[in-house]
C-alpha positions as a Markdown table, in Angstrom:
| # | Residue | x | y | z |
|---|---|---|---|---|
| 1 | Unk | 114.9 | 183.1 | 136.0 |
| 2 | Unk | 117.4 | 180.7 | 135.4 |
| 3 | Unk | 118.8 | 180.4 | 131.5 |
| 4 | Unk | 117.0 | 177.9 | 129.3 |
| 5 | Unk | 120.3 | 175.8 | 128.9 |
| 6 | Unk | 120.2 | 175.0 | 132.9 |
| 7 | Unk | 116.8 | 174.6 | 133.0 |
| 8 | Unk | 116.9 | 172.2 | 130.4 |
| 9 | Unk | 119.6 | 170.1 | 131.7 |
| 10 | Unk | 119.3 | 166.4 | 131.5 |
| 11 | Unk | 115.5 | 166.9 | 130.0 |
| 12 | Unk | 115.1 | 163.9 | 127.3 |
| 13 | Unk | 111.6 | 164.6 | 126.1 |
| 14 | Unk | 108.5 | 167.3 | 126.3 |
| 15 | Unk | 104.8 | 166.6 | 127.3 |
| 16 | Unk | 102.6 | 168.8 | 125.6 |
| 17 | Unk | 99.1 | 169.1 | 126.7 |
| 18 | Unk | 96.5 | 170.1 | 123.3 |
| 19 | Unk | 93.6 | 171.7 | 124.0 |
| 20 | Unk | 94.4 | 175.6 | 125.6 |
| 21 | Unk | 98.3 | 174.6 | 124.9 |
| 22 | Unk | 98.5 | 173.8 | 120.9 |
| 23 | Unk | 94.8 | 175.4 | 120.2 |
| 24 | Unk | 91.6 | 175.8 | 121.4 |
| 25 | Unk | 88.6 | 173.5 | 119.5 |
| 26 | Unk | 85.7 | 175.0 | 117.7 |
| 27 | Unk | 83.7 | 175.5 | 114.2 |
| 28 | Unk | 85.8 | 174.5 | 111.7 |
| 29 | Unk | 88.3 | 172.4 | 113.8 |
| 30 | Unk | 89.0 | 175.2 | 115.6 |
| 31 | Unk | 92.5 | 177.8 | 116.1 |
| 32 | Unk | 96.0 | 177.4 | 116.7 |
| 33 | Unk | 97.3 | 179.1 | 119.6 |
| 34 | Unk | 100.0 | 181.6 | 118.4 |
| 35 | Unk | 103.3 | 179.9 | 118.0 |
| 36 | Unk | 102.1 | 176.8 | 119.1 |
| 37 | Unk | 102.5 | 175.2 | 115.5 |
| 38 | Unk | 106.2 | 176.6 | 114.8 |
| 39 | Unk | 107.2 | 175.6 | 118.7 |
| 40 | Unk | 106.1 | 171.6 | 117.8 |
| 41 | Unk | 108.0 | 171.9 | 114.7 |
| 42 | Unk | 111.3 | 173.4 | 116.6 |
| 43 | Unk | 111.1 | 170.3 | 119.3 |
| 44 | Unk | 110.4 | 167.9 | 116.3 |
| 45 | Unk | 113.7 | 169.4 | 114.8 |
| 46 | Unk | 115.4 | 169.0 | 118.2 |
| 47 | Unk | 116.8 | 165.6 | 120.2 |
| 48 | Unk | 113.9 | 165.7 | 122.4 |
| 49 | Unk | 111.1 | 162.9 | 122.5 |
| 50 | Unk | 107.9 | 164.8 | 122.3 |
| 51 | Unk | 104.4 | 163.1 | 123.6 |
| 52 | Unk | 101.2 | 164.8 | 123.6 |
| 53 | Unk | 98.7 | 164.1 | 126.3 |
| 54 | Unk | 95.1 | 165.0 | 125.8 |
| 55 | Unk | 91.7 | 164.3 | 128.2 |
| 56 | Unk | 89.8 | 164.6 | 124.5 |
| 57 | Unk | 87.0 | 162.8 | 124.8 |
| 58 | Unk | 84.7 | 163.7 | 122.0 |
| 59 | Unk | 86.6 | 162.7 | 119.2 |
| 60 | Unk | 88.8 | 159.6 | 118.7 |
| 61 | Unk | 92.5 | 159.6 | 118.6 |
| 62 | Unk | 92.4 | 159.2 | 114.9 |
| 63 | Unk | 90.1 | 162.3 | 114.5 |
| 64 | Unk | 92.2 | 164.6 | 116.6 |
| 65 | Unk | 95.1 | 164.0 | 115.0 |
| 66 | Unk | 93.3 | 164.3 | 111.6 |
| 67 | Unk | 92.3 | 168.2 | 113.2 |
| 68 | Unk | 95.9 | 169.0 | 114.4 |
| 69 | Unk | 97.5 | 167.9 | 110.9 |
| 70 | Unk | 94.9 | 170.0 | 109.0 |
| 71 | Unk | 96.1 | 173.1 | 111.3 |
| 72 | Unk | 99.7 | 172.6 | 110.4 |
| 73 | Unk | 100.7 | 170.3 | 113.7 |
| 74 | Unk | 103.5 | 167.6 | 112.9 |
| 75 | Unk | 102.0 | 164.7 | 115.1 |
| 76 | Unk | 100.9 | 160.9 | 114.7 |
| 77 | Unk | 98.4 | 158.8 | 116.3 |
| 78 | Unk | 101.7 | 157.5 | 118.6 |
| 79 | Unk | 102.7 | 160.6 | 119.7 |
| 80 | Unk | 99.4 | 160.8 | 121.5 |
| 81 | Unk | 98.4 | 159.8 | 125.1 |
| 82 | Unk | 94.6 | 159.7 | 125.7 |
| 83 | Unk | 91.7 | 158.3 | 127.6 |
| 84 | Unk | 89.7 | 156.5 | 125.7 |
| 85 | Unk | 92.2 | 154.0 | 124.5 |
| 86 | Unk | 93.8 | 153.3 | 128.5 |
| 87 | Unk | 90.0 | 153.1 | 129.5 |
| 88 | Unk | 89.4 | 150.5 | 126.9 |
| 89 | Unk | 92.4 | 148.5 | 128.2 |
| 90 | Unk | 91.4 | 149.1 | 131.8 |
| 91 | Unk | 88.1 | 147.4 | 130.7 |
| 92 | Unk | 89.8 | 144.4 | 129.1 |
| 93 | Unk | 91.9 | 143.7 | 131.9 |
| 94 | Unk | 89.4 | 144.0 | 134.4 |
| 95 | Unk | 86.4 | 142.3 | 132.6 |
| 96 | Unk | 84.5 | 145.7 | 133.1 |
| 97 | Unk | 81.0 | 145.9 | 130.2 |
| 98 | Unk | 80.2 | 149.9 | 130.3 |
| 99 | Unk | 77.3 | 151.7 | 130.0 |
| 100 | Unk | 79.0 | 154.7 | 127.9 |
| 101 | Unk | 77.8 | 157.8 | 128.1 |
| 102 | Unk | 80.1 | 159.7 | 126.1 |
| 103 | Unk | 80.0 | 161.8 | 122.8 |
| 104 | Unk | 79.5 | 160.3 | 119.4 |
| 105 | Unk | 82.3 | 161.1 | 118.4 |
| 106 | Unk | 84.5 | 159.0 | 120.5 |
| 107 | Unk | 82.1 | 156.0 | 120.5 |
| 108 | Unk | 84.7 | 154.1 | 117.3 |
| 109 | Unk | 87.3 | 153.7 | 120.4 |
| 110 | Unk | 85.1 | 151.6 | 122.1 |
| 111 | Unk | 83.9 | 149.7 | 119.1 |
| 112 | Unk | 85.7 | 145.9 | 120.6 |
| 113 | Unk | 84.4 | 145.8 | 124.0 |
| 114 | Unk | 81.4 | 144.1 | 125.7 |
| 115 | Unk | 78.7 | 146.4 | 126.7 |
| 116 | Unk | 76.3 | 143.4 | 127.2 |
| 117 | Unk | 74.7 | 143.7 | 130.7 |
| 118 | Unk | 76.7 | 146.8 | 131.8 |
| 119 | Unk | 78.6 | 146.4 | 135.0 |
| 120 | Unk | 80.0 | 150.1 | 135.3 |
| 121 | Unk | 79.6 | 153.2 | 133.5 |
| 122 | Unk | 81.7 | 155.0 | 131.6 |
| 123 | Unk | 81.3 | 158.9 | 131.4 |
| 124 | Unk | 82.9 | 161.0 | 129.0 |
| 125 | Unk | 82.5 | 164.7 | 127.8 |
| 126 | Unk | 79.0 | 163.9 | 125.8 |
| 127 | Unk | 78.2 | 167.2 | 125.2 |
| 128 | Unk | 75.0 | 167.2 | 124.2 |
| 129 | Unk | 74.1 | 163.7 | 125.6 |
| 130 | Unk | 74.5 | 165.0 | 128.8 |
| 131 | Unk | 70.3 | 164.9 | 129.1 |
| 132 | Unk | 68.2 | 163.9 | 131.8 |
| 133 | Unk | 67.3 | 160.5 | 130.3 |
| 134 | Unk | 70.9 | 159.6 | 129.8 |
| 135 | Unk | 72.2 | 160.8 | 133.2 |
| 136 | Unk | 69.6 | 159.0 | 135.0 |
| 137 | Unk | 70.2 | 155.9 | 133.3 |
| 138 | Unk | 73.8 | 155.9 | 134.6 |
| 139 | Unk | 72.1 | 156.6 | 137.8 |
| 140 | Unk | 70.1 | 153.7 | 137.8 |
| 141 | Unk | 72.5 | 151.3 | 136.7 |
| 142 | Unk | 75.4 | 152.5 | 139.3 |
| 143 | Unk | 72.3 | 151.7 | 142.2 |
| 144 | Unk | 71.6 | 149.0 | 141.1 |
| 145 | Unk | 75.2 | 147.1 | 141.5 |
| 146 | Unk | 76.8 | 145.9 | 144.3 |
| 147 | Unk | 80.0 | 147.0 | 143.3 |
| 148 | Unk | 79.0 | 150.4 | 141.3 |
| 149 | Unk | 82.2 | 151.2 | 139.3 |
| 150 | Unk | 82.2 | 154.8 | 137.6 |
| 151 | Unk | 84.9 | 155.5 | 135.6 |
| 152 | Unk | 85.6 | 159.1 | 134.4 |
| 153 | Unk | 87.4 | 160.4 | 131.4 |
| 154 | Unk | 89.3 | 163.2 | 133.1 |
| 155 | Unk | 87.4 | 165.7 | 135.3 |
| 156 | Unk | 87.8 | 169.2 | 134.1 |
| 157 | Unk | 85.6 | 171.2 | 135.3 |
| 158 | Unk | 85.3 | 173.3 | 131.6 |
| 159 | Unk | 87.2 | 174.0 | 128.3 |
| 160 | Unk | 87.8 | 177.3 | 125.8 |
| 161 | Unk | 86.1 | 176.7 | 122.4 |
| 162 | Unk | 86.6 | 179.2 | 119.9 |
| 163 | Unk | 82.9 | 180.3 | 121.0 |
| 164 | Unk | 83.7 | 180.4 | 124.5 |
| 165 | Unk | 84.0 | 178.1 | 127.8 |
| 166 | Unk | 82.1 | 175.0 | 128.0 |
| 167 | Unk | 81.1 | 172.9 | 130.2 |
| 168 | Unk | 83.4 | 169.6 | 131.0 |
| 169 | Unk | 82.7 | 165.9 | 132.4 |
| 170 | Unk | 83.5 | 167.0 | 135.9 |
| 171 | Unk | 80.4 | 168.4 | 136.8 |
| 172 | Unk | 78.6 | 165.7 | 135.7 |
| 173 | Unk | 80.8 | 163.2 | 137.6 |
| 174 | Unk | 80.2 | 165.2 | 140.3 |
| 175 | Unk | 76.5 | 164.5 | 140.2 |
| 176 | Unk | 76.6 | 161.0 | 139.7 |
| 177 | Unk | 79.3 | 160.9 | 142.5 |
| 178 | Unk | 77.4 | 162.6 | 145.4 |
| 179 | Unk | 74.1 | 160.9 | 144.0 |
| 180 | Unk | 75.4 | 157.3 | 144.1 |
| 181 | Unk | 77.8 | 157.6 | 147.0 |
| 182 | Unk | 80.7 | 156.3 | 144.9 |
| 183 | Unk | 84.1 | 157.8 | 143.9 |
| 184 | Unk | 85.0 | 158.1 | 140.2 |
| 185 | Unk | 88.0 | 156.7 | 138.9 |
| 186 | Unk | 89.6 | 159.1 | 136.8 |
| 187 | Unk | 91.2 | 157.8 | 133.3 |
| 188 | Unk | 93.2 | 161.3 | 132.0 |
| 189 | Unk | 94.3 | 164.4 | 133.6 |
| 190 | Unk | 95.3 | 164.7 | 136.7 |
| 191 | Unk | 96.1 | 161.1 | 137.3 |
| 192 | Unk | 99.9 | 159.9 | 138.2 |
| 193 | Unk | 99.1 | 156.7 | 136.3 |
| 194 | Unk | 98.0 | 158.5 | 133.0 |
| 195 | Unk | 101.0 | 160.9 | 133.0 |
| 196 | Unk | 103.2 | 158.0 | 133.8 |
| 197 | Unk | 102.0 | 155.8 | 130.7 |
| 198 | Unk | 102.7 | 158.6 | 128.1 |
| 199 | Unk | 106.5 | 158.8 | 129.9 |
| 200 | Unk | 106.2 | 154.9 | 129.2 |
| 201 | Unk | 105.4 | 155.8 | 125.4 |
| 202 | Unk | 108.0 | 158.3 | 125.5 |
| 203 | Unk | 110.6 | 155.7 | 126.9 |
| 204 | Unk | 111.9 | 158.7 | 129.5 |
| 205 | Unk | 111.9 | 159.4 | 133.7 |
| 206 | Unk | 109.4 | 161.5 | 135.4 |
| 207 | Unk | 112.4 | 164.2 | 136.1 |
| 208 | Unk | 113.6 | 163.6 | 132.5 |
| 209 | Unk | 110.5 | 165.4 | 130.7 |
| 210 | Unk | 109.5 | 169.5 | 130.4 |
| 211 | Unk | 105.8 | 169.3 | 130.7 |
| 212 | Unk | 103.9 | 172.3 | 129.6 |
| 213 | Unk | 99.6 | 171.7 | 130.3 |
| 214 | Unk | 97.1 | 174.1 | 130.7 |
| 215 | Unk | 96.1 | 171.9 | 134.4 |
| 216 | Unk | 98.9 | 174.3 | 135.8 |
| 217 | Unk | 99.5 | 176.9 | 132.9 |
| 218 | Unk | 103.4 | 177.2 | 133.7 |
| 219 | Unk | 106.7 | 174.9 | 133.0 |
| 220 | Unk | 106.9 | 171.7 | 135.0 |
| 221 | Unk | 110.0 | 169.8 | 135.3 |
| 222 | Unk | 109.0 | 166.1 | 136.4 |
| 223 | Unk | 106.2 | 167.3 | 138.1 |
| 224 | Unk | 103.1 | 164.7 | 137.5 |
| 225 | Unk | 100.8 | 165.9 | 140.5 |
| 226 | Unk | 98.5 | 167.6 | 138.9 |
């Protein structure tokens, strides 16, 4: 394996994924992965730019940071890349009114935009509001349009909680999917565009950045294809 000094040869920033990488979420506000809160404060101590990219979707950006802080993480509200705000903008621009059906606890991020006479839905992690009644209400409404628009918020298929593997959004955009005969698009991890607007936060080149995410569980240099 080649020496860290060559492998980290022209690398300007890191991209740090959060949930598996820095901890894994649970009662409480869940556990730090060991040596994940002394390795932030190393790169924070370093030249490197560090960004973190997250497809947390049931709790707002504010909130997450507000966790990570609490478990001894040095990170802002800036250092993070996530999908709620970049769907929100994607919205805007695109005059786009969701249905949402996401988790509480992400709903604040979506407090500015018109959800008047929804003209796409918006699915999330919901956890719990995953139920029949909800789903098929998404259903309905994709049918409905002539232009049926879903828009994803990532697509993992589950997650580690301190009480064990749960369930992600991806299933459930995978019904909706192959029940509507549309294709998601996908606001988070994997997609390029995602990945390439936290390197636009960070101010840095796709073969500029170390990337470390639990999509691929190893080191990545410049590698966005997730």
């Amino acid at each position: 394996m080649a020496a860290w000094s060559e492998r980290l040869a022209g690398v300007r920033g890191v991209l740090l994924d959060i949930s598996g990488v820095l901890y894994d979420s649970g009662a409480g506000g869940g556990t730090p992965i060991a040596g994940s809160v002394e390795a932030v404060a190393r790169l924070k101590r370093s030249q490197l730019k560090v960004q973190f990219c997250t497809n947390e979707s049931q709790k707002s950006r504010g909130e997450l940071v507000a966790v990570l802080r609490r478990l001894g993480f040095d990170i802002s509200e800036g250092e993070v890349t996530a999908p709620a705000p970049a769907t929100c903008q994607i919205l805007k621009e695109r005059g786009l009114r969701p249905y949402l059906l996401i988790h509480d606890g992400v709903r604040s991020e979506f407090d500015h935009v018109d959800m008047s006479n929804p003209n796409c839905v918006v699915i999330a992690d919901a956890g719990e509001g995953f139920s029949y009644q909800n789903m098929n209400k998404a259903f309905q409404l994709l049918m409905d349009l002539e232009n049926p628009v879903l828009i994803s918020l990532g697509k993992g298929r589950y997650y580690k909680e301190t009480s064990g593997l749960m369930l992600d959004v991806g299933p459930y955009m995978k019904a909706l999917e192959y029940a509507c005969g549309v294709e998601a698009e996908v606001v988070g991890k994997p997609s390029p565009e995602f990945f390439n607007s936290a390197l636009q936060a960070m101010g840095v080149e796709a073969h500029q950045v170390f990337l470390r995410s639990r999509f691929c569980m190893r080191e990545n240099r410049g590698h966005l294809s997730f």
